[in-house]
N, CA, C and O atoms as CSV, one atom per row, in Angstrom:
chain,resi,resn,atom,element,x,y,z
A,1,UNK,N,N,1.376,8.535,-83.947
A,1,UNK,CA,C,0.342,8.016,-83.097
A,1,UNK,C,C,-0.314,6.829,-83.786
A,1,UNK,O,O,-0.308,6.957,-85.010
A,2,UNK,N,N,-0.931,5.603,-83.302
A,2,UNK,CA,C,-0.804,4.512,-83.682
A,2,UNK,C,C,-2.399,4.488,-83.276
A,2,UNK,O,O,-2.699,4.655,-82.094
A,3,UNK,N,N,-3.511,4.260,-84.361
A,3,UNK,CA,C,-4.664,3.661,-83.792
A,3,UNK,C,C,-4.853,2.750,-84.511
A,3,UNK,O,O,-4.029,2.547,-85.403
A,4,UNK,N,N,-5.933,1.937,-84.381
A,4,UNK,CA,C,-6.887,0.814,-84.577
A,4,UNK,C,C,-7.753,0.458,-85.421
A,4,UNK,O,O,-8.814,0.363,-84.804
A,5,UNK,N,N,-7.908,0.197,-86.532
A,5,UNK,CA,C,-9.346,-0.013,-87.728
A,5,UNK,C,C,-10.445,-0.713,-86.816
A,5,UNK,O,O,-10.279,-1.715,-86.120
A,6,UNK,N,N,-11.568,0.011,-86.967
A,6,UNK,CA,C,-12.814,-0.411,-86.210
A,6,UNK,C,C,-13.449,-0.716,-87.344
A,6,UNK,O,O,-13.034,-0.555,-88.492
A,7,UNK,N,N,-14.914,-1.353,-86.836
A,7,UNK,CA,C,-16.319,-1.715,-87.575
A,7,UNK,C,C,-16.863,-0.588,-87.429
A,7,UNK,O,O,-16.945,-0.021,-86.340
A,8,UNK,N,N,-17.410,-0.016,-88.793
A,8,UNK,CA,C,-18.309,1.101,-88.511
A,8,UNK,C,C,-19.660,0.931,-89.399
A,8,UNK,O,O,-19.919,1.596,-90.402
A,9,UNK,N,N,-20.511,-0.143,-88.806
A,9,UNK,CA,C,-21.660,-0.559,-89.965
A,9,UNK,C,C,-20.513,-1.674,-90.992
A,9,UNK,O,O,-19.399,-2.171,-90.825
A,10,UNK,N,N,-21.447,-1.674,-91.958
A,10,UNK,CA,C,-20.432,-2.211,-93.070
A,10,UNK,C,C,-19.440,-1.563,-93.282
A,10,UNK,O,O,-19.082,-1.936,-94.400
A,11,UNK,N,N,-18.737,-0.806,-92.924
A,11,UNK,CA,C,-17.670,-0.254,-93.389
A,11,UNK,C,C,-16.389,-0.334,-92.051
A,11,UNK,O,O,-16.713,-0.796,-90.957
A,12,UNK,N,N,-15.063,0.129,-92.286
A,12,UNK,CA,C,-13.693,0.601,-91.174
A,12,UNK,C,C,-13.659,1.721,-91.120
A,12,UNK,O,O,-13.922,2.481,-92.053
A,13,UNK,N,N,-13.391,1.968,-90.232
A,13,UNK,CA,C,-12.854,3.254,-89.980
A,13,UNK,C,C,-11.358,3.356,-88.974
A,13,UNK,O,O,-10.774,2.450,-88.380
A,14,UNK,N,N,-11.061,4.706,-89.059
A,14,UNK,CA,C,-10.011,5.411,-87.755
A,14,UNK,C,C,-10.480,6.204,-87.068
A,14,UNK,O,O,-10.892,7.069,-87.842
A,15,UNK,N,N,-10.756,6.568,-85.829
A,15,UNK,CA,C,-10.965,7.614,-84.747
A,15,UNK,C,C,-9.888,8.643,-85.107
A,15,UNK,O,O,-8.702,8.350,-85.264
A,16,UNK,N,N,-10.576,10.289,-85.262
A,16,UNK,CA,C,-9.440,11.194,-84.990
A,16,UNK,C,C,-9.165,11.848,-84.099
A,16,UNK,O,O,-10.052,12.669,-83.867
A,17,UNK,N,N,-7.923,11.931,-83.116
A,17,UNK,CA,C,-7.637,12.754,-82.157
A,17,UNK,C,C,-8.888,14.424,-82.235
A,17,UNK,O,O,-8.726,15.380,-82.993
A,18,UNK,N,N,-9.861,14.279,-81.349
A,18,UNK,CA,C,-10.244,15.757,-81.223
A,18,UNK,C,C,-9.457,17.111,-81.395
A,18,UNK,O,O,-10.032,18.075,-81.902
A,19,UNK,N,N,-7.682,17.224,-80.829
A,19,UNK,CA,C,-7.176,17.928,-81.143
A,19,UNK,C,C,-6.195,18.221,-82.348
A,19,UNK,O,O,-5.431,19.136,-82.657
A,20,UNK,N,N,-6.602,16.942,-82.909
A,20,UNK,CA,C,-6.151,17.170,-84.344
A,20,UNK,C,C,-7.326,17.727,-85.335
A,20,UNK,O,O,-7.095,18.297,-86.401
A,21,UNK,N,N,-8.616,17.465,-84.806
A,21,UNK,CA,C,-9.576,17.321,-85.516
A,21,UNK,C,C,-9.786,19.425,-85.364
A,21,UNK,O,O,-10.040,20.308,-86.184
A,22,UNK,N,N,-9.570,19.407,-84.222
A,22,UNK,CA,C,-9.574,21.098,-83.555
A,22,UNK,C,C,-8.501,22.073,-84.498
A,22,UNK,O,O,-8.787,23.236,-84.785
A,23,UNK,N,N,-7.206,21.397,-84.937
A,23,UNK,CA,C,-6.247,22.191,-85.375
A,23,UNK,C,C,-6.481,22.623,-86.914
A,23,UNK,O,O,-5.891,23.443,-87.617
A,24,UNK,N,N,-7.591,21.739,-87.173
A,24,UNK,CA,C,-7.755,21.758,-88.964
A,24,UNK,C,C,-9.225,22.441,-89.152
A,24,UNK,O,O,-9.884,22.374,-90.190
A,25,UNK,N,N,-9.611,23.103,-87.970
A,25,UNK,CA,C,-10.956,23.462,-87.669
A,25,UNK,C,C,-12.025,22.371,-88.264
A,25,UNK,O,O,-12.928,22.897,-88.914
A,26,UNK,N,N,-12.079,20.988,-88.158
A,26,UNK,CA,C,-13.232,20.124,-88.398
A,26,UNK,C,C,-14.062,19.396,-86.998
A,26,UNK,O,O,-13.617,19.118,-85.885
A,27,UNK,N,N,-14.850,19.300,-87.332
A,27,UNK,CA,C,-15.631,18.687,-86.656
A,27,UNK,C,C,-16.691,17.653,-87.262
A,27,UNK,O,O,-16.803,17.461,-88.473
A,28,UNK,N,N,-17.627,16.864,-86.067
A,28,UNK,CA,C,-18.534,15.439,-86.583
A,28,UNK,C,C,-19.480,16.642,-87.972
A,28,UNK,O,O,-20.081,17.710,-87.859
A,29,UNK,N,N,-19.144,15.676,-89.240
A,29,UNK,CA,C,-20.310,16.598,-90.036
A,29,UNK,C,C,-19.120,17.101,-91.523
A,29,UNK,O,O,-19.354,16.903,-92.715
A,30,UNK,N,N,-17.862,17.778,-90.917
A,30,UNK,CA,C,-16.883,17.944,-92.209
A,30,UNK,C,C,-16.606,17.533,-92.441
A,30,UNK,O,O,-15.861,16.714,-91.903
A,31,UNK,N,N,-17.092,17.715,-94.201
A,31,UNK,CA,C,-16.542,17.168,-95.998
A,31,UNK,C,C,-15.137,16.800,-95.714
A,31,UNK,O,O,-14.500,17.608,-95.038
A,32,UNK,N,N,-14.492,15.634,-96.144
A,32,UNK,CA,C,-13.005,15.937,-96.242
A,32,UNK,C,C,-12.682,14.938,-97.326
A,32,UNK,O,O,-13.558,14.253,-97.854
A,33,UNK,N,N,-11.293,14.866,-97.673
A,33,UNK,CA,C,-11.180,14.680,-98.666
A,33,UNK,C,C,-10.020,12.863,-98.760
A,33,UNK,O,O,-8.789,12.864,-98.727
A,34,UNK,N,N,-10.598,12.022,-98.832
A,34,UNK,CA,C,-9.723,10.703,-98.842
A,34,UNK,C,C,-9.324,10.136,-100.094
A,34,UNK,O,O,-10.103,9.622,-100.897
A,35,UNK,N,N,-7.591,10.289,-100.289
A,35,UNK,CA,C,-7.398,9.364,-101.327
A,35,UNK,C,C,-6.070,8.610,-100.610
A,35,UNK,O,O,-5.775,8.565,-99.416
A,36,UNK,N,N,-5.246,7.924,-102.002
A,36,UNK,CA,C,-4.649,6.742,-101.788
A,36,UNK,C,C,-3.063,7.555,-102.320
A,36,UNK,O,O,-3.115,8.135,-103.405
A,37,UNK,N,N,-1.712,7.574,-101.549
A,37,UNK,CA,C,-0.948,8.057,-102.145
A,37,UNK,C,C,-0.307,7.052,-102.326
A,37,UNK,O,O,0.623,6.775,-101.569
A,38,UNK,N,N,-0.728,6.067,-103.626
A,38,UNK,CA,C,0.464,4.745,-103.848
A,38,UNK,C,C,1.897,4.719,-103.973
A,38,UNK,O,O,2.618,3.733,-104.123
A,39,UNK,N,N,2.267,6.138,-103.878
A,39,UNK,CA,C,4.262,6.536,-104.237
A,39,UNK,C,C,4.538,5.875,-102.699
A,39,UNK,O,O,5.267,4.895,-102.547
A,40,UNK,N,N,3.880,6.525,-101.641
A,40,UNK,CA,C,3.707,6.392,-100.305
A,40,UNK,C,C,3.399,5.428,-99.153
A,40,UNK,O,O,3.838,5.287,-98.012
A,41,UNK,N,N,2.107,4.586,-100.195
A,41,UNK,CA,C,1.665,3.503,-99.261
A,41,UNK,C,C,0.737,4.719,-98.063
A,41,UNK,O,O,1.081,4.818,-96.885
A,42,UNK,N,N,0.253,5.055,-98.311
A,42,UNK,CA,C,-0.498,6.309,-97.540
A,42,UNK,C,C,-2.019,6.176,-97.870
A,42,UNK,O,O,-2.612,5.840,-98.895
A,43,UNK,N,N,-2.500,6.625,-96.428
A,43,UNK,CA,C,-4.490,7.065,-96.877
A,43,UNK,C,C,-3.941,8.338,-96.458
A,43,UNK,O,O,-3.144,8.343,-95.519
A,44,UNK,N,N,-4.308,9.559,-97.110
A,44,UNK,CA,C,-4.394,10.839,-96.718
A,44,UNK,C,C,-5.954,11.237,-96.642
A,44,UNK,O,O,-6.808,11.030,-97.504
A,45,UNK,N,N,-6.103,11.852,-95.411
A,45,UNK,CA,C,-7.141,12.612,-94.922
A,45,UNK,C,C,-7.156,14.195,-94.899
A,45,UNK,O,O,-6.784,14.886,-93.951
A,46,UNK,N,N,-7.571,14.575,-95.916
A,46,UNK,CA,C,-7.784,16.183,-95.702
A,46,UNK,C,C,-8.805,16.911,-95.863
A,46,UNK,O,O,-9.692,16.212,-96.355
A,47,UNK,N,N,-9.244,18.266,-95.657
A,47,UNK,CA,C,-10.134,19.110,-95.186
A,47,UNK,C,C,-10.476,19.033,-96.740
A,47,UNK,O,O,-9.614,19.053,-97.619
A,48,UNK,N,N,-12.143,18.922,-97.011
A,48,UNK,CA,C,-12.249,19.065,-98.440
A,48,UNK,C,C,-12.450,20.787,-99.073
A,48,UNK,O,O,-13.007,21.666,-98.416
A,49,UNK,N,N,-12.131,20.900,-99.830
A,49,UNK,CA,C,-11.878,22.168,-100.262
A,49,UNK,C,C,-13.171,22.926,-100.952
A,49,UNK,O,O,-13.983,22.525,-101.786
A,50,UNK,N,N,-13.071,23.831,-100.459
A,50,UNK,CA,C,-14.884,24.854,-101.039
A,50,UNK,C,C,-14.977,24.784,-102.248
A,50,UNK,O,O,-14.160,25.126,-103.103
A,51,UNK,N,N,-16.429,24.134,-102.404
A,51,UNK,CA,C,-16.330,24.206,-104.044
A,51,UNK,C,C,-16.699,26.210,-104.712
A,51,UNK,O,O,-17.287,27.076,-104.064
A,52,UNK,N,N,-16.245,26.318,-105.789
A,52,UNK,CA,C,-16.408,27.331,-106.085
A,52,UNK,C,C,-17.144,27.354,-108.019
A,52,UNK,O,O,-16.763,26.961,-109.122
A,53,UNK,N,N,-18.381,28.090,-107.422
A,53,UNK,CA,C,-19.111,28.102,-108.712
A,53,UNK,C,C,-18.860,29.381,-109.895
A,53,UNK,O,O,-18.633,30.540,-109.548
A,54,UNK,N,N,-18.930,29.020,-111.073
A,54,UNK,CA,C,-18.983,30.037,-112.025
A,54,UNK,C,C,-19.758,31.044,-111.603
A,54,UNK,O,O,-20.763,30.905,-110.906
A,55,UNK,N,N,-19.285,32.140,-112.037
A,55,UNK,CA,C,-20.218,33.794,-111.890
A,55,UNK,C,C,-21.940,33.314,-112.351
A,55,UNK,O,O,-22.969,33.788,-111.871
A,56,UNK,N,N,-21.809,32.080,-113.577
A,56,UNK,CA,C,-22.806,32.771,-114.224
A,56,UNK,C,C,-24.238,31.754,-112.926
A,56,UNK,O,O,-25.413,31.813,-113.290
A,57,UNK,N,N,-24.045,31.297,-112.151
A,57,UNK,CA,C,-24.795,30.430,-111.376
A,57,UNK,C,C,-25.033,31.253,-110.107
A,57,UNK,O,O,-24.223,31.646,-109.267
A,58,UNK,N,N,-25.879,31.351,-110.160
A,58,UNK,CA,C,-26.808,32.092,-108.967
A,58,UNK,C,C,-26.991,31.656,-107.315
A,58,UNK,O,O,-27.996,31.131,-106.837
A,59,UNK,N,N,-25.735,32.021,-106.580
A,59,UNK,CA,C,-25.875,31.435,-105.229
A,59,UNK,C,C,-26.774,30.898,-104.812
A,59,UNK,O,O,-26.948,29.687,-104.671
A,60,UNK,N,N,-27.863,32.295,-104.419
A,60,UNK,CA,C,-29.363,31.814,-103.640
A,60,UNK,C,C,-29.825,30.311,-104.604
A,60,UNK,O,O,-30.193,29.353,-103.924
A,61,UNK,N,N,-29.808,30.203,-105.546
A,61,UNK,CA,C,-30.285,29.029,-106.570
A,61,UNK,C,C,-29.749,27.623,-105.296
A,61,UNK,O,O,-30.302,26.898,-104.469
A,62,UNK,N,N,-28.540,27.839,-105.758
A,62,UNK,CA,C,-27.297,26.877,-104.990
A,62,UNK,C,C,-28.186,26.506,-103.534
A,62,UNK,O,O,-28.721,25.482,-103.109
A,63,UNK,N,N,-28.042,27.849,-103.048
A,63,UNK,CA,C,-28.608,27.653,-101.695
A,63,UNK,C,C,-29.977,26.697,-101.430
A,63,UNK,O,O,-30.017,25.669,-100.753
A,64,UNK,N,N,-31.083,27.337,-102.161
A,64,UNK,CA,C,-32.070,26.608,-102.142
A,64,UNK,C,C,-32.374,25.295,-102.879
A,64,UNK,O,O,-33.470,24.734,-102.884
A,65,UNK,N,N,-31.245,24.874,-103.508
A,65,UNK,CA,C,-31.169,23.126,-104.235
A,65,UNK,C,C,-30.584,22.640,-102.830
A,65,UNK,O,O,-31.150,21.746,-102.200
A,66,UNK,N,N,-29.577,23.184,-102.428
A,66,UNK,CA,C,-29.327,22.174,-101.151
A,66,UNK,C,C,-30.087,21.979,-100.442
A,66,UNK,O,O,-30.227,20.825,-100.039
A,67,UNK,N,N,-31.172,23.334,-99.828
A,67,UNK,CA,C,-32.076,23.137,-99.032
A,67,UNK,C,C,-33.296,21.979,-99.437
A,67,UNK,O,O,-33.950,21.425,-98.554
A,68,UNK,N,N,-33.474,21.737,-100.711
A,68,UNK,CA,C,-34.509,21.312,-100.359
A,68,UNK,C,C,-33.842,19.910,-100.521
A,68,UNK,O,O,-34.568,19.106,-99.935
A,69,UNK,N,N,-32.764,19.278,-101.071
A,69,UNK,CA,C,-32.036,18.042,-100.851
A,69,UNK,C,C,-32.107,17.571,-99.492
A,69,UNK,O,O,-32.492,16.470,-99.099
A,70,UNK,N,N,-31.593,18.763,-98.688
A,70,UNK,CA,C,-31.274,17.928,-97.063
A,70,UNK,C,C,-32.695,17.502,-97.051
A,70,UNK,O,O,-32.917,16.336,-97.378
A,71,UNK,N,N,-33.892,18.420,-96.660
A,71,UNK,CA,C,-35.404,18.181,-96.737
A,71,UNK,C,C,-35.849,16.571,-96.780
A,71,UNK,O,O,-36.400,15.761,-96.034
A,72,UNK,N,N,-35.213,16.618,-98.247
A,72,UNK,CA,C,-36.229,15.456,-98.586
A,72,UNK,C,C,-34.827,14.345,-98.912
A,72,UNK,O,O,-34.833,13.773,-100.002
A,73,UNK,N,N,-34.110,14.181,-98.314
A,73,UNK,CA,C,-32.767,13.164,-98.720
A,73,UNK,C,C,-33.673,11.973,-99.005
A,73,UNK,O,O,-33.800,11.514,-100.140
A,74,UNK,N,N,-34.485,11.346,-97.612
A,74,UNK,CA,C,-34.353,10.281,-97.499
A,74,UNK,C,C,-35.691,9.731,-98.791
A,74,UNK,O,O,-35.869,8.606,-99.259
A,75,UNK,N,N,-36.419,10.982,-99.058
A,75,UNK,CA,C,-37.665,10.404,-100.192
A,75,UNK,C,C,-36.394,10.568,-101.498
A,75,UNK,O,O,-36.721,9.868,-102.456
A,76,UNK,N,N,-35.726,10.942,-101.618
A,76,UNK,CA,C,-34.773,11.037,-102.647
A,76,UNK,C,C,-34.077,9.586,-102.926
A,76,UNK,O,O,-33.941,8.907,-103.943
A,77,UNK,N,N,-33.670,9.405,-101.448
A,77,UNK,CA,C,-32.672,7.892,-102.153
A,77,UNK,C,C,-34.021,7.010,-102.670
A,77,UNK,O,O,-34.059,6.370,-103.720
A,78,UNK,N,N,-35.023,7.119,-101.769
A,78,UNK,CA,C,-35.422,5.734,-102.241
A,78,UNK,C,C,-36.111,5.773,-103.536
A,78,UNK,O,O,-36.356,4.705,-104.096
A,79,UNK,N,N,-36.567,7.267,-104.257
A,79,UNK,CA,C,-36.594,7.013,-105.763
A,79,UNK,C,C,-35.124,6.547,-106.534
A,79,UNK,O,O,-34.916,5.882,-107.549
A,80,UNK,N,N,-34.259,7.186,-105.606
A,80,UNK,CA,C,-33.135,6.648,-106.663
A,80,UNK,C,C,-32.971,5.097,-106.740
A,80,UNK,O,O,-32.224,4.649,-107.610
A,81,UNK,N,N,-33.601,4.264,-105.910
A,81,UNK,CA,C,-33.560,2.583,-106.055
A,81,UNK,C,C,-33.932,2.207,-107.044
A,81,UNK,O,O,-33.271,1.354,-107.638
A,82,UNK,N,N,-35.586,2.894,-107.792
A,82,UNK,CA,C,-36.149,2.379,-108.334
A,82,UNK,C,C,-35.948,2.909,-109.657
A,82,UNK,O,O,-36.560,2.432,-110.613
């Protein structure tokens, strides 16, 4: 199947077939994983893979660093400018 490089902001992109997007269970929002297969001449697109933490790290911890990241992303980047 043959698509098109668009403008997406500063950046390109590709549109993915919904029912491809359906067969790999992703949707608008899933991590995935882009590299370059130079043997190939290839962009591969794949489902990014669960990260998995050591025993000795405390889920709920996990849980509540993300939570409060999403929270406050946007006061986050802009200390990270300065």
């Amino acid at each position: 199947m043959q698509r098109k490089i668009c403008s997406i902001g500063n950046s390109q992109g590709v549109s993915v077939p919904a029912d491809m997007l359906a067969q790999l269970h992703l949707s608008v929002g899933s991590e995935v994983d882009v590299h370059l297969d130079e043997s190939k001449a290839n962009i591969v697109i794949e489902p990014a893979k669960k990260k998995r933490y050591p025993r000795s790290i405390d889920r709920e911890f996990v849980s509540q660093v993300n939570e409060f990241i999403a929270k406050y992303e946007p006061a986050l980047k802009e200390l990270a400018k300065k």
